[in-house]
N, C-alpha and C positions, 0 to 999 in steps of 0.2 A: 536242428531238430527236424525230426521225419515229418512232414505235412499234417498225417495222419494223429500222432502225440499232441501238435501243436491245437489242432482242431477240440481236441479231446481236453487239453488243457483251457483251451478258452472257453469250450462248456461246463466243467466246473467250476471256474471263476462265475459265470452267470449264472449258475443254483446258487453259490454263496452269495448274491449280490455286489460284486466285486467290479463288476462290468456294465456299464450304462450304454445305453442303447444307442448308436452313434448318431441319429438323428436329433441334432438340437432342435429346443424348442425356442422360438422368438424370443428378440432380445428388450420389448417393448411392448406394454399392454394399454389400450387407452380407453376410460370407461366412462360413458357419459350419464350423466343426470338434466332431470327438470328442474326448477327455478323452488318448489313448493311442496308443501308437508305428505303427497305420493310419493315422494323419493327420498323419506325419510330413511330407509335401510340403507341405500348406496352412499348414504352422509356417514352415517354410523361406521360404517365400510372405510371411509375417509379418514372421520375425523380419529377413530380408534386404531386406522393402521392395522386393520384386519385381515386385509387382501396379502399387507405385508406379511404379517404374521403365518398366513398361511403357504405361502409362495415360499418364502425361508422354512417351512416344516418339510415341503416338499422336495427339498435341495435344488429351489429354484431362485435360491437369493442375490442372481447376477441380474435376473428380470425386472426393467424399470417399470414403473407404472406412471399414468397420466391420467387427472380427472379434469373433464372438460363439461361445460356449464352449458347444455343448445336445449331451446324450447319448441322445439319443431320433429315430430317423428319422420318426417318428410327430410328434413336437412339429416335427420341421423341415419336416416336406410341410406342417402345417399355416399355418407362419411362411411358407412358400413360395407357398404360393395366395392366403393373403392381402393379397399383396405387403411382406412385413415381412422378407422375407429375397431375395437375389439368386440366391443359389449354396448349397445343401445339400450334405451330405458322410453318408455313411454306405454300410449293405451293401446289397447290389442288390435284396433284397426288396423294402424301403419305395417304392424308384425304380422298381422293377416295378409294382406294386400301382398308382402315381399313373398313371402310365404309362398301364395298363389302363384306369382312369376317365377320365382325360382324354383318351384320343386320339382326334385328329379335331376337336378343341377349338382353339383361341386359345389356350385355357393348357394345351395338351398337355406334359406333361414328359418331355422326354427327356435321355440320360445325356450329361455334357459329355465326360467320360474319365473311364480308372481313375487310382486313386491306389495302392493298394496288394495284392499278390498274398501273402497267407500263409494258412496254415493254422489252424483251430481243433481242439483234441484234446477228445477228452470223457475227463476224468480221473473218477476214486471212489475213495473211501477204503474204499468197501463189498467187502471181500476176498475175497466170492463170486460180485463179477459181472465176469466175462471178455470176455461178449459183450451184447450190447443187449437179449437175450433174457434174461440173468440178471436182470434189473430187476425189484423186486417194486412193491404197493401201500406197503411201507416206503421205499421209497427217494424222493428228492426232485432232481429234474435243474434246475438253475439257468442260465436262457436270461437273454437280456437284454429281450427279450419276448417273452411266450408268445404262440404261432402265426405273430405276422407280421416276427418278427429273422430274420439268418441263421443265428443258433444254432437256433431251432427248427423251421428249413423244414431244417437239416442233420437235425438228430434227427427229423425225417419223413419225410424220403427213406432215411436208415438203415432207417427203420421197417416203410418200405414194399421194400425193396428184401430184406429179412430174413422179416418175414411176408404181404408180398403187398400189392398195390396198395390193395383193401380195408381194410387194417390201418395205412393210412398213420400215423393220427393216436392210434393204440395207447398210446404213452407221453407222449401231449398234457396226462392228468390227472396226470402225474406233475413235471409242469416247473411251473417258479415264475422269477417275471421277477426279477433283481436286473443291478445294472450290475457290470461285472466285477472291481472291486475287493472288493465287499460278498461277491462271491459266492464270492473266491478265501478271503476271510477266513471265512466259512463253512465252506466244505470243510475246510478249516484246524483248525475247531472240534470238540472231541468235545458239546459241548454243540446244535451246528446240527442240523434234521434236514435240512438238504442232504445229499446224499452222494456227488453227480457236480455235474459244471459243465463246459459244455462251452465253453471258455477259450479266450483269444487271447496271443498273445504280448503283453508278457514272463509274463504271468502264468501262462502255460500250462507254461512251461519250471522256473518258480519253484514252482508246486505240486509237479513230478515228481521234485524233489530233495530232499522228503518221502517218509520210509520206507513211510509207510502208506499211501501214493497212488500211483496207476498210471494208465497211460493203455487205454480202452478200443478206441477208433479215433480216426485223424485224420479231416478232413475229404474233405483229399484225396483218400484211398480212398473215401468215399463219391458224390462230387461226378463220381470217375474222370480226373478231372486236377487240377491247381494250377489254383485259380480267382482272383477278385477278393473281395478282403474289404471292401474300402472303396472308394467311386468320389465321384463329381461331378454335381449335375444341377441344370437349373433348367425355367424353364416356354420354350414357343416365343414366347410374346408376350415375354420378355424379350431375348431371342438377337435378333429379328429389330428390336426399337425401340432396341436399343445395339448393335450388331454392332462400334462401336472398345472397347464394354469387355469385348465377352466375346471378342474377339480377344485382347485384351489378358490376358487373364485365363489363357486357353490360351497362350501364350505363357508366360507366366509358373513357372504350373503344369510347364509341360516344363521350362522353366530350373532349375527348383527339382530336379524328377524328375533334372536331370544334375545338379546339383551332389550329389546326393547317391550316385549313382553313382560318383560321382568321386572325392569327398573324405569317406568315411565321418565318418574324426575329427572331423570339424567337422560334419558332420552331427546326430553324436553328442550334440555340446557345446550346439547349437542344440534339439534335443529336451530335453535339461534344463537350459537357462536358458528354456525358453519354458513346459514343464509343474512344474519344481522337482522333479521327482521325484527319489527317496530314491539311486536306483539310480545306480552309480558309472560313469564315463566308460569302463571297462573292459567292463562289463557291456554298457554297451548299442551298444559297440561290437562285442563279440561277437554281438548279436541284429542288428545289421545285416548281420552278414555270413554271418546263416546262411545257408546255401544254399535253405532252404524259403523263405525269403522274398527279396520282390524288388519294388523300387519303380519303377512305371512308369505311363504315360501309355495303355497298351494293355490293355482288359479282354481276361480269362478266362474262362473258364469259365461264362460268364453266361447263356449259353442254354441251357445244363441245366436250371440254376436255373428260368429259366423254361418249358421244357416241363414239369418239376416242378409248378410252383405249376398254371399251365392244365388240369394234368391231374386233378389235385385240385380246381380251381374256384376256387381263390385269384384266378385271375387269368382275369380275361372274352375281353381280347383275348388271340387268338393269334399270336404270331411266327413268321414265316418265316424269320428270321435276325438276327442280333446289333444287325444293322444300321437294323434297325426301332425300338429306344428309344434310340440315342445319333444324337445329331447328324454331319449329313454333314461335317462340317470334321475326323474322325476317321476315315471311311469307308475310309480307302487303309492304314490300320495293319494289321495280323494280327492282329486280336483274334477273337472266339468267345466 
């Protein structure tokens, strides 16, 4: 066959879809989650075999998948650059932070979507602090990492928003990193010198029904609106050398984001056959339908966050808009 016939024939074949593009996509996708009712969508994701579902629509059904369990946005940028993880899951600090070093890069990271909009309260048992300013050198705030969580970039903007720009990182020597089960059971104790924590649901609701605990502020007052607690991200050299699995993956992600819109009870059921927790179907049916909280595919509040951190020096780069660390396959939703 003449060169030129042959050419001509393999372009036909590719208008009729006949011919896939010779560049395979990876043979292996691995997606991690946190420990707690934030990452209720990537459970859903799990437990429903949604990712599967969507990867086999996409005639990507040789592609294994792995879901792996880390409570650290820190351990997952790290699992993330190295190539040992696909998709990261936690609060927009850590995805800000990678963000700010990588951009401009091949492994620039940006935010896939949000996954979860709730609040964090900073409770104490300490009965003489009211306000963030009642905080002594006795007291002990329990972040999930100090400086670079979203509990302690919240208790910095408190900080700074209360005694002054200067003063942001005021009650920096007063936090201690634990994860927030350690930290709820601390506050808990007359023996811990914790004496606040500034908590996520359910945990945050479950301390307050302690007599000798109160809540100081939400988040949300501080942040100035409902923001994102939890989201999505991976690097651009991933996004752009699989585009059918991180399609697929968005796809999926939303599928899960509506079923659990839809049909809480079963939502419910699926968070505690996926994490075991102690907590009864009644309970964490009620926490789904608080109204502070809300499970969607669209960040919040995330550009506060980060003129926050840049104005501090947390963060090198600066944004012009929400739109600059999440991928454009999100760009047309209403987020901020």
């Amino acid at each position: 066959m003449h060169r030129r016939d042959f050419l001509a024939g393999a372009a036909a074949l590719c208008g009729a879809g006949l011919v896939r593009p010779a560049r395979a996509e990876t043979g292996s996708v691995s997606v991690a989650r946190g420990f707690a009712i934030p990452h209720l969508p990537v459970m859903v994701m799990e437990h429903q075999s949604l990712f599967r579902k969507h990867l086999d629509a996409a005639g990507l059904a040789s592609v294994a998948t792995e879901w792996v369990t880390l409570g650290s946005g820190s351990v997952m940028n790290d699992a993330l650059i190295s190539g040992n993880l696909s998709f990261a899951t936690g609060g927009p600090p850590p995805m800000l932070t990678l963000w700010s070093r990588t951009k401009g890069t091949p492994m620039e990271v940006r935010g896939v979507c949000n996954q979860a909009i709730m609040p964090m309260y900073l409770n104490t048992k300490n009965p003489g602090v009211r306000s963030i300013e009642d905080f002594t050198e006795k007291d002990r705030i329990a972040v999930s990492a100090i400086k670079v969580s979203i509990q302690a970039i919240i208790v910095q903007m408190a900080a700074a928003q209360k005694f002054g720009m200067d003063a942001y990182d005021r009650l920096d020597e007063l936090t201690v990193g634990m994860n927030a089960v350690d930290a709820t059971t601390a506050l808990r104790s007359d023996q811990s010198p914790v004496t606040a924590n500034v908590s996520l649901p359910p945990f945050q609701y479950q301390e307050l029904k302690l007599p000798n605990i109160h809540k100081v502020l939400s988040s949300y007052d501080v942040v100035g609106e409902p923001h994102t607690f939890s989201m999505v991200w991976t690097t651009r050299q991933f996004q752009q050398q699989n585009p059918g699995i991180y399609k697929a993956f968005l796809a999926a992600i939303t599928e899960a984001t509506d079923l659990i819109r839809s049909d809480k009870p079963k939502a419910a059921q699926i968070y505690l056959d996926v994490t075991g927790a102690k907590d009864s179907l009644e309970e964490t049916l009620a926490l789904l339908n608080n109204p502070e909280i809300e499970f969607t595919t669209v960040p919040k509040g995330t550009f506060r966050l980060a003129e926050f951190m840049h104005s501090i020096g947390t963060l090198e780069a600066d944004a012009e808009s929400w739109k600059d660390y999440f991928f454009e396959d999100i760009h047309s939703l209403p987020g901020s």
